[in-house]
C-alpha positions as CSV (number, residue, x, y, z in Angstrom):
1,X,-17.2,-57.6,-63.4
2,X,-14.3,-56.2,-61.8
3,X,-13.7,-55.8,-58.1
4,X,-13.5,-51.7,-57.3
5,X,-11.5,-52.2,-54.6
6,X,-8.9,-54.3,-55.7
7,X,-5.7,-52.5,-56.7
8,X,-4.8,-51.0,-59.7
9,X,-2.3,-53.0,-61.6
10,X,1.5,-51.5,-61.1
11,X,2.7,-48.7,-63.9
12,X,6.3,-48.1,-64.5
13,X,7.3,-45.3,-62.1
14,X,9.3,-43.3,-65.1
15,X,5.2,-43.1,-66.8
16,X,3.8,-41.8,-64.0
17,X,2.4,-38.4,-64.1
18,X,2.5,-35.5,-61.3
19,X,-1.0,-35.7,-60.1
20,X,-0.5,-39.8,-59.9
21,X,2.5,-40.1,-58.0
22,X,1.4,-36.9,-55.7
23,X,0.2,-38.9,-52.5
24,X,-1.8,-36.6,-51.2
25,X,-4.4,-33.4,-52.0
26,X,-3.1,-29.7,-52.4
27,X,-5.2,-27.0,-51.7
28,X,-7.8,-26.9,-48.7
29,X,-5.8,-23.8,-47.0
30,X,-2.9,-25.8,-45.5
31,X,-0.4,-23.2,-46.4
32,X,-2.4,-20.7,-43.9
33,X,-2.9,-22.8,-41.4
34,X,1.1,-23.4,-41.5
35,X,1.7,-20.0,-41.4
36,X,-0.6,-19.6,-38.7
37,X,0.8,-22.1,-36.5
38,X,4.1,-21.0,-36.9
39,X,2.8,-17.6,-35.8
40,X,1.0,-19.0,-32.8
41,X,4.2,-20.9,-32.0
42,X,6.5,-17.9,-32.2
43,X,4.3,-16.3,-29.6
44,X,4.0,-18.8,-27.4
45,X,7.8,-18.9,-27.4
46,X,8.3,-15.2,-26.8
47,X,5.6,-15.4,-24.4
48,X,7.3,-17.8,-22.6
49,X,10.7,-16.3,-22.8
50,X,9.4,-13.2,-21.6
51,X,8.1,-14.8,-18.4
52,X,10.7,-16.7,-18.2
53,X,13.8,-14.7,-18.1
């Protein structure tokens, strides 16, 4: 019986496909939540600026 958590045996990089060399998940909402932290950082800056100068 094989071990599950022993690593998979190396694959010639060229063979790979996307989804196999891709090291993480897509999806889930992270490109709102970057474009909402940019957008709360842009504020923050011009909030600051304002008080500032």
């Amino acid at each position: 019986m094989m071990d599950k958590t022993a690593p998979m045996p190396a694959k010639d990089p060229e063979a790979l496909s996307t989804n196999e060399v891709r090291q993480g998940e897509t999806g889930h909402g992270v490109r709102y939540m970057l474009i909402f932290s940019l957008g709360a950082a842009v504020v923050a800056l011009a909030a600051a600026w304002v008080f500032v100068v």
